[in-house]
C-alpha positions in Angstrom: -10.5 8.4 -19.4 -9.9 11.5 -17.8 -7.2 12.7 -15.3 -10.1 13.0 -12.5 -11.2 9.4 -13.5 -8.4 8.0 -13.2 -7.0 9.6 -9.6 -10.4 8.5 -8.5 -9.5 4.9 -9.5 -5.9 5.2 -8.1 -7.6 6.2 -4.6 -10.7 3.5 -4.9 -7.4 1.1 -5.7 -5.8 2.2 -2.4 -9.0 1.9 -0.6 -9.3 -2.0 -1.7 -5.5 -2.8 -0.2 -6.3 -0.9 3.0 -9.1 -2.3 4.0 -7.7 -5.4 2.8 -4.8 -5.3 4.8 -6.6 -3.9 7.9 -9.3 -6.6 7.8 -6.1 -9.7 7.7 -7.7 -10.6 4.8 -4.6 -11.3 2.8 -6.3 -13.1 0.0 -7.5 -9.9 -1.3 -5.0 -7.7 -0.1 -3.0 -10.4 -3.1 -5.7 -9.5 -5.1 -4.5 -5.9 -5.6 -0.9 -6.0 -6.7 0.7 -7.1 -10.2 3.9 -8.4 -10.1 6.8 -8.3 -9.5 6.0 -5.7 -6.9 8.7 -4.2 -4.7 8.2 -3.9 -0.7 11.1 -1.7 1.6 8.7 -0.5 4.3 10.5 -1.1 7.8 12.4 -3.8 6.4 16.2 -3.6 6.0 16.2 -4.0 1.8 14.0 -4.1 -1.0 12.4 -7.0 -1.2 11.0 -8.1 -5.0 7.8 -10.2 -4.6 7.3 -12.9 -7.8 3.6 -14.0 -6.8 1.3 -14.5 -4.5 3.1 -16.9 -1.9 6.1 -14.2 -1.9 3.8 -11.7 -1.1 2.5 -12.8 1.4 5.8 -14.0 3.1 6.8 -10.3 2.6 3.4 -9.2 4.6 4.7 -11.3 7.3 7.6 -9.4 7.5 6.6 -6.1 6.8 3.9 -6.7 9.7 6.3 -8.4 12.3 8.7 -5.3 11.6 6.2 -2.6 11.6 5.3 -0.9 14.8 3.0 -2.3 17.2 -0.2 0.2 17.0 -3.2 -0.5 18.0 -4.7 1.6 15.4 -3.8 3.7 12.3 -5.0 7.4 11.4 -5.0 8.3 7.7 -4.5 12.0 7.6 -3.8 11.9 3.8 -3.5 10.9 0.4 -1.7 12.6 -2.8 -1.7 11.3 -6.3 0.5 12.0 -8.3 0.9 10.9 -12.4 4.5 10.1 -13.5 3.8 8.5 -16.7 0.2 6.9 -19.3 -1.3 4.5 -16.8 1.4 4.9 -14.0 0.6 6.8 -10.7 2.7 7.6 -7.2 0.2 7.8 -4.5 1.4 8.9 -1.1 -0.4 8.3 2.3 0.4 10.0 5.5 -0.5 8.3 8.3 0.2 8.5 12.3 -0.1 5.2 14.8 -1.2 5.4 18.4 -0.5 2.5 21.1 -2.9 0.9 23.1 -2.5 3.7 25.6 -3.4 6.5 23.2 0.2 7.5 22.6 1.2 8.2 19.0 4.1 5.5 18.3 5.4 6.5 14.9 3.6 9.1 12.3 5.3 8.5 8.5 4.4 8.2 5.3 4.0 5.3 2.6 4.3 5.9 -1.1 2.4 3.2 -3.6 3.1 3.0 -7.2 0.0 1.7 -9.4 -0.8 1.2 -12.7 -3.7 -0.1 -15.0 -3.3 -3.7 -15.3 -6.2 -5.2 -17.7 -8.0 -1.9 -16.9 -7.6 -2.4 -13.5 -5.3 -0.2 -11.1 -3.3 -2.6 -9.5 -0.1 -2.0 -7.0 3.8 -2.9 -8.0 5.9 -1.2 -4.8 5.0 0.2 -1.9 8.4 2.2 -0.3 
């Protein structure tokens, strides 16, 4: 596997937890992380997820902490390698409220790495 094939699978990796997580469809957003994953986000501390069922408490949290935007712009994505198998990839990303007004504009960083030969997410900071 090349470089280019596998930032391409980091990003198609990212794309599956996105849409997951924007559709509520927390079954599959589960789907898409190894574990134990890590989870700071807007949350005070680290949080260390051991399966599925603490995952999805800490998506409960991470949610009921987050802003309140009624939609999410992507305005990009880096990846970055950091070791065989192990890649950073970091989204920037500004929310509006319902009136149109942006409400926070950050960035997330996602750590992934082949799992099985699957790219599969362990933190997202």
């Amino acid at each position: 596997m090349s470089a280019a094939d596998d930032e391409a699978e980091v990003r198609e990796a990212h794309s599956r937890y996105f849409q997951a997580l924007g559709s509520g469809d927390m079954d599959a957003l589960a789907e898409n992380f190894t574990f134990p994953a890590a989870f700071k986000g807007f949350l005070e501390d680290v949080v260390i997820a051991t399966d599925k069922e603490s995952l999805l408490a800490t998506y409960q949290r991470l949610i009921a902490a987050a802003p309140k935007a009624t939609r999410t712009e992507l305005r990009g994505t880096d990846v970055s390698y950091l070791r065989p198998g192990v890649y950073m990839l970091t989204m920037s990303y500004e929310q509006y409220g319902a009136d149109d007004t942006l409400i926070h504009e950050g960035r997330a960083v996602y750590f992934i790495k082949r799992v099985n030969d699957v790219f599969k997410l362990f933190a997202v900071i």
